[in-house]
C-alpha positions in Angstrom: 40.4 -26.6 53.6 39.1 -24.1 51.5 35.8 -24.1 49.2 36.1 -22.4 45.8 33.0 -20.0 45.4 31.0 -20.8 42.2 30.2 -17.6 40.5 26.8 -16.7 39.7 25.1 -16.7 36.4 25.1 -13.8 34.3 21.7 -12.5 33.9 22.5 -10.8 30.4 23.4 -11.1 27.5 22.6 -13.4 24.7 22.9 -16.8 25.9 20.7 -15.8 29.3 18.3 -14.3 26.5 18.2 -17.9 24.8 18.4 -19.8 27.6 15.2 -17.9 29.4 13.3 -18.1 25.6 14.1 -21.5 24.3 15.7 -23.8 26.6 13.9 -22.5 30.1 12.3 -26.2 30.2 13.6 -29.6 28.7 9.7 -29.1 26.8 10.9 -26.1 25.7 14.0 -27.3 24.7 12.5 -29.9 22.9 10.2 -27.8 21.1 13.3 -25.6 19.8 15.4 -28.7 18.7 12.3 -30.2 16.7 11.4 -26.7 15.3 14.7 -25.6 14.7 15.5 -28.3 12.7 12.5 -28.3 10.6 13.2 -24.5 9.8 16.8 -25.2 8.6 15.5 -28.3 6.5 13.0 -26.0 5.2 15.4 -23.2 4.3 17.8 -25.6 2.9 14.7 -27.2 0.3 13.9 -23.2 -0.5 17.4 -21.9 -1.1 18.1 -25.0 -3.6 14.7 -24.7 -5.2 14.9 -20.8 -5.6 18.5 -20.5 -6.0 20.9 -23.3 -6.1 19.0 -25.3 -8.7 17.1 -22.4 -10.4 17.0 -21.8 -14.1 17.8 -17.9 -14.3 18.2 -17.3 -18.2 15.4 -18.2 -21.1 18.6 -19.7 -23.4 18.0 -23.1 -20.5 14.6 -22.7 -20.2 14.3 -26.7 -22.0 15.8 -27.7 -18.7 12.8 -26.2 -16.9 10.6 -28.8 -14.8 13.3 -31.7 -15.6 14.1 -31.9 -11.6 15.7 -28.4 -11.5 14.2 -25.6 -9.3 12.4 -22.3 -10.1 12.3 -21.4 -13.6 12.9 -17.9 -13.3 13.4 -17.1 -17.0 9.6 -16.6 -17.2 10.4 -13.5 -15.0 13.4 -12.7 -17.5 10.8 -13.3 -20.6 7.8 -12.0 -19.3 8.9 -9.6 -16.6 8.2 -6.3 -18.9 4.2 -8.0 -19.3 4.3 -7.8 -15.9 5.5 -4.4 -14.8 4.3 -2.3 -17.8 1.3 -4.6 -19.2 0.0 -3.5 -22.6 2.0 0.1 -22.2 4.1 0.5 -25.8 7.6 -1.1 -25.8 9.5 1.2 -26.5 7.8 4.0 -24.6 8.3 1.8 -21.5 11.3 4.2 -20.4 8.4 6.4 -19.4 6.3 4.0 -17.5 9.5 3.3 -15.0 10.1 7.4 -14.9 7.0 7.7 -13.6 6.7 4.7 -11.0 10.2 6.2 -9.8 8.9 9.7 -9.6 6.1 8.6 -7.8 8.2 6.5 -5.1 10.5 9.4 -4.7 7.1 11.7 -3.6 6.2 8.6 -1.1 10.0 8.7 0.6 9.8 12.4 0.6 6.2 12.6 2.3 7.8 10.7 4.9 10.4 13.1 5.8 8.9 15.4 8.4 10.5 18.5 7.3 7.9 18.3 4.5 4.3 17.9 7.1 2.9 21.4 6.6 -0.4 22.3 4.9 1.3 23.7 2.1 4.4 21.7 1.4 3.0 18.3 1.3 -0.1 19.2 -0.7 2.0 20.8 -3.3 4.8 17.7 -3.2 2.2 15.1 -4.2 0.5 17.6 -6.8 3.9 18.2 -8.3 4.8 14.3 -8.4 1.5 12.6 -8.9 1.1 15.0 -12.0 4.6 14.6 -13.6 4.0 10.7 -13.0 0.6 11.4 -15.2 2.0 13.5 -17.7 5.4 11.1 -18.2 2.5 8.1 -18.7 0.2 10.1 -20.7 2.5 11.7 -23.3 0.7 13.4 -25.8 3.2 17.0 -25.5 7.5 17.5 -25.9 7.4 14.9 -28.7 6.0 12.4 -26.4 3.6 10.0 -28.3 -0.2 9.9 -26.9 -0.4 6.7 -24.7 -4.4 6.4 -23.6 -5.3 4.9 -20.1 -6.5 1.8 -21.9 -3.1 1.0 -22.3 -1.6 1.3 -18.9 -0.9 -1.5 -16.8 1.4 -3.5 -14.8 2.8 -2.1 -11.2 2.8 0.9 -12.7 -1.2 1.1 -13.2 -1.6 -0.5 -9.9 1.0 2.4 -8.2 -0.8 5.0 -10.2 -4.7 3.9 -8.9 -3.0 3.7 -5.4 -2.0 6.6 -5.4 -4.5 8.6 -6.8 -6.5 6.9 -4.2 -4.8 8.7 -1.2 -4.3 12.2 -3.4 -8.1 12.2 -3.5 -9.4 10.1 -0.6 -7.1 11.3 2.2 -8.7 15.3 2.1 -12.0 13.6 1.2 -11.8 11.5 4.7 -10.7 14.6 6.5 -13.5 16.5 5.1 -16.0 13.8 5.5 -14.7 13.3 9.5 -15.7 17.5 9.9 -18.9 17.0 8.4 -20.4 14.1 10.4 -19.0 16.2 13.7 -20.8 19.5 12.2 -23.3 21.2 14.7 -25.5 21.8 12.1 -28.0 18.5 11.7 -28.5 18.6 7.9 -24.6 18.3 7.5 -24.0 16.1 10.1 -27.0 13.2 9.7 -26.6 13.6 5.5 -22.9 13.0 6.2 -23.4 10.0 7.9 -26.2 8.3 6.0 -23.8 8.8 2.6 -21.0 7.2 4.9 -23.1 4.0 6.0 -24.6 3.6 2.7 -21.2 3.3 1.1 -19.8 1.3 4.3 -22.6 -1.4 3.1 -21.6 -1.8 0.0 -18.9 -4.1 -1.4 -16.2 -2.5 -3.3 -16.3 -4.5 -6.7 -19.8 -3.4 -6.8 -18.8 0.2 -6.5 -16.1 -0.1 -8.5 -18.3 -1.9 -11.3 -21.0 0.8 -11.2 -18.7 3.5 -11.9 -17.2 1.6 -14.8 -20.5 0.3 -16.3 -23.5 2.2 -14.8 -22.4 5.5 -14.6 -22.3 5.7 -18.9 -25.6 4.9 -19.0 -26.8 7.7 -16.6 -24.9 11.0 -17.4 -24.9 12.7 -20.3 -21.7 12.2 -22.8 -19.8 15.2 -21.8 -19.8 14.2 -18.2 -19.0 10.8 -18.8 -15.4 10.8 -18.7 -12.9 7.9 -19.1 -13.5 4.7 -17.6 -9.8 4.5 -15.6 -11.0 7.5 -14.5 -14.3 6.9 -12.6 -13.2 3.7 -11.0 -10.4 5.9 -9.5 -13.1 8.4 -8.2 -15.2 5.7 -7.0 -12.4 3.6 -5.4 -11.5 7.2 -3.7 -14.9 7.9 -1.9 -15.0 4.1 -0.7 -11.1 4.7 0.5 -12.7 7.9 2.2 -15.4 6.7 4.0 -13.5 3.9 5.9 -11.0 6.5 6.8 -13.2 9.1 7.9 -14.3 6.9 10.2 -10.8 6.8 11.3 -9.8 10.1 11.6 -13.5 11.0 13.6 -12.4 8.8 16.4 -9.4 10.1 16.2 -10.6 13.9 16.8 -13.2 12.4 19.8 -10.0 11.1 21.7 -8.9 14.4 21.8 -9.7 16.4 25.2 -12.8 19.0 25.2 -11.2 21.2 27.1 -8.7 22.1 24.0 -12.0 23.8 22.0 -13.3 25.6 24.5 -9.4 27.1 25.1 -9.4 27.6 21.3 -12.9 29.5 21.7 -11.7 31.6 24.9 -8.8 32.9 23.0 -10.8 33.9 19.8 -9.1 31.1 17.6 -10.8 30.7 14.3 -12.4 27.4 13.6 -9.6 26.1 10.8 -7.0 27.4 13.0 -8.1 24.8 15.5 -8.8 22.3 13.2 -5.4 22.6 11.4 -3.1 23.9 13.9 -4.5 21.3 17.0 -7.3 18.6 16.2 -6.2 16.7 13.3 -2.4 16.4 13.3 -3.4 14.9 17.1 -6.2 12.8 15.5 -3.4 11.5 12.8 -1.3 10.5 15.8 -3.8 9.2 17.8 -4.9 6.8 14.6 -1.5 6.4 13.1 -2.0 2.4 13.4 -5.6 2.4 11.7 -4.5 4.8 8.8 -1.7 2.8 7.7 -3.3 -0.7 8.0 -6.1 1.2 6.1 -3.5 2.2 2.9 -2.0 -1.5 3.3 -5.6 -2.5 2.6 -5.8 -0.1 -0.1 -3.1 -1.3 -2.1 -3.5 -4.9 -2.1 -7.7 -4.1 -3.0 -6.3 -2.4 -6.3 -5.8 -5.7 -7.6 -10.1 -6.1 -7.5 -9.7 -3.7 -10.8 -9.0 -6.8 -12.9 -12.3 -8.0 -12.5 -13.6 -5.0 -14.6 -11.0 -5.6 -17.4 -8.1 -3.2 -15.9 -4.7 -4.5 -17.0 -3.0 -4.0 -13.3 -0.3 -6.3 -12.2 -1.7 -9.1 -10.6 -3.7 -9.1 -15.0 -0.5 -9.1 -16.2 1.0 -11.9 -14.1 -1.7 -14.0 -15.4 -1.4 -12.8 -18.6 2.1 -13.8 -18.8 1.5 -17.3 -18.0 -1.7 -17.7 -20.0 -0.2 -18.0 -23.3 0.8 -22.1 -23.0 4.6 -21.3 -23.3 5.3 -20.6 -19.5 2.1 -22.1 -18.2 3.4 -24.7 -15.9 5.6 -21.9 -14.3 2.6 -20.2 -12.8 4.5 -20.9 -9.2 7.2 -18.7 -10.1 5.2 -16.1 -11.4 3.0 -16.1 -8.3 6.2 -16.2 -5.7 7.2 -12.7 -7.9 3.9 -10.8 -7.6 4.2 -11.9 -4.1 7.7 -10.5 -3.2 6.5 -7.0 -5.2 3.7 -6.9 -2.6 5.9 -7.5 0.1 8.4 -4.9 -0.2 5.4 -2.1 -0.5 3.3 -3.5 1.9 6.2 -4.0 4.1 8.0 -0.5 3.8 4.6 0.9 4.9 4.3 -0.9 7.4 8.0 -0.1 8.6 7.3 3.1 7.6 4.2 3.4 10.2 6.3 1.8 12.8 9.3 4.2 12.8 6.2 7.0 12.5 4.5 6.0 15.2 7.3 5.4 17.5 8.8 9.0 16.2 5.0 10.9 16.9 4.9 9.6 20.1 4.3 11.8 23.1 6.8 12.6 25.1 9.3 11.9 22.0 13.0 13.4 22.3 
């Protein structure tokens, strides 16, 4: 009599995966049966209300809130209020140039071909001032559009990213300071850090907009979009100084006082070894810290800037498409998403590509 021989279990592949995941218990299992269903009857509600059952053009928009799903002709009606706010109709060709220009110079920082002192520098000069001049006009035949009138994603792209082009080598400069052997530099650096630390940003942002007029003379004054963009730079700066100094203390002691016995010059070490180590070593930190950036730029509307999450409310404050606030919200929420979710892919892949000991 012979015994057949049971073969063993595989201990790959996808059903060991889900087997040792899900179903290891029958608690588990009943947790995955209970959950799994709720997710598919959940998906299946969302998919008919956002999809199935929407109403996608303004020529049905009577059948809106009858029992169908997401009216999304308020985005089809209303969708250029968002995105370009008060900017002129017809000049709106320019506003989307320059949002494009300006995502083109974010994918192309991230190519590392480009990280060099001199190439990224001039990269963002070159795109964050075509996106100014393309919103600006005022030269070519291009009519004069003011900053008063900007708004929409692209006022909230253009504050976040004058943020970084000024904040950034403000942090970095801020970091070297409060290290400085010198005293004066080093304690002044850090009081000016704490005191802005300890202050909210709305009130920063409001005393650059209102209290600064009425404490410098007219010719220093400048525009208001301006100021708050200066002011929302220092108080990006500060935060990421802070950053960037525990990045440089992580790094070993022993790689100065190499630097000093071969006669290197101080920027030399700074450039060449402290900081791109201090970026790597703080790669996490700095991009939470620009995710935080850009979802604070929507704090602006409190001090009468017209930046999208303004414009979203705008476009359902008029009584017409008030009831579809839902709709308008879910869209302002999906724009955030794929920003603050590209960076945060974007810092992943970094990360995992800066890594030491990477092929």
């Amino acid at each position: 009599m012979t015994t057949s021989v049971v073969p063993p279990v595989p201990k790959r592949g996808f059903g060991y995966w889900l087997k040792k995941h899900f179903f290891s218990t029958w608690l588990n299992s009943v947790i995955t049966v209970l959950f799994g269903a709720l997710l598919i009857w959940m998906c299946v509600k969302l998919s008919n209300w956002a999809i199935f059952d929407a109403i996608w053009t303004v020529d049905n928009k009577e059948h809106c809130g009858h029992g169908a799903g997401a009216c999304w002709a308020v985005i089809q009606d209303r969708g250029r209020l968002i995105l370009f706010g008060l900017y002129p109709y017809e000049e709106q060709w320019r506003s989307t140039l320059a949002c494009l220009i300006v995502i083109l110079t974010i994918g192309l920082s991230c190519l590392p071909s480009l990280w060099s002192i001199k190439k990224l520098p001039t990269l963002w000069v070159i795109g964050f001032g075509a996106f100014v001049l393309l919103m600006r006009g005022g030269f070519a035949g291009l009519p004069l559009v003011t900053s008063e009138q900007w708004g929409g994603l692209s006022l909230t792209i253009f504050i976040f990213s004058a943020v970084f082009v000024l904040g950034m080598p403000l942090a970095v400069v801020f970091a070297l300071a409060r290290r400085s052997s010198l005293p004066v530099i080093a304690k002044g650096t850090g009081l000016f850090i704490d005191l802005v630390r300890s202050l909210p940003l709305l009130t920063i942002l409001f005393a650059a907009a209102v209290v600064v007029p009425l404490l410098v003379p007219d010719w220093l004054e400048g525009n208001k979009l301006g100021r708050v963009v200066v002011a929302f730079a220092v108080f990006f700066a500060v935060y990421q100084a802070e950053i960037i100094r525990a990045g440089l203390q992580s790094t070993s002691q022993g790689q100065n006082e190499a630097a000093a016995a071969l006669g290197m010059p101080y920027w030399s070490l700074v450039v060449d070894i402290l900081l791109p180590q201090a970026f790597r070593n703080t790669l996490p930190s700095t991009i939470n810290q620009a995710v935080i950036t850009f979802k604070e730029t929507s704090i602006v509307t409190i001090i009468g800037f017209f930046e999208v999450m303004a414009s979203g409310n705008a476009a359902i404050g008029g009584g017409e498409w008030t009831e579809q606030f839902v709709e308008v919200y879910v869209f302002l929420a999906l724009v955030y998403f794929v920003f603050v979710f590209g960076l945060s892919r974007y810092g992943a892949w970094l990360e995992n590509r800066m890594r030491v000991g990477h092929a």
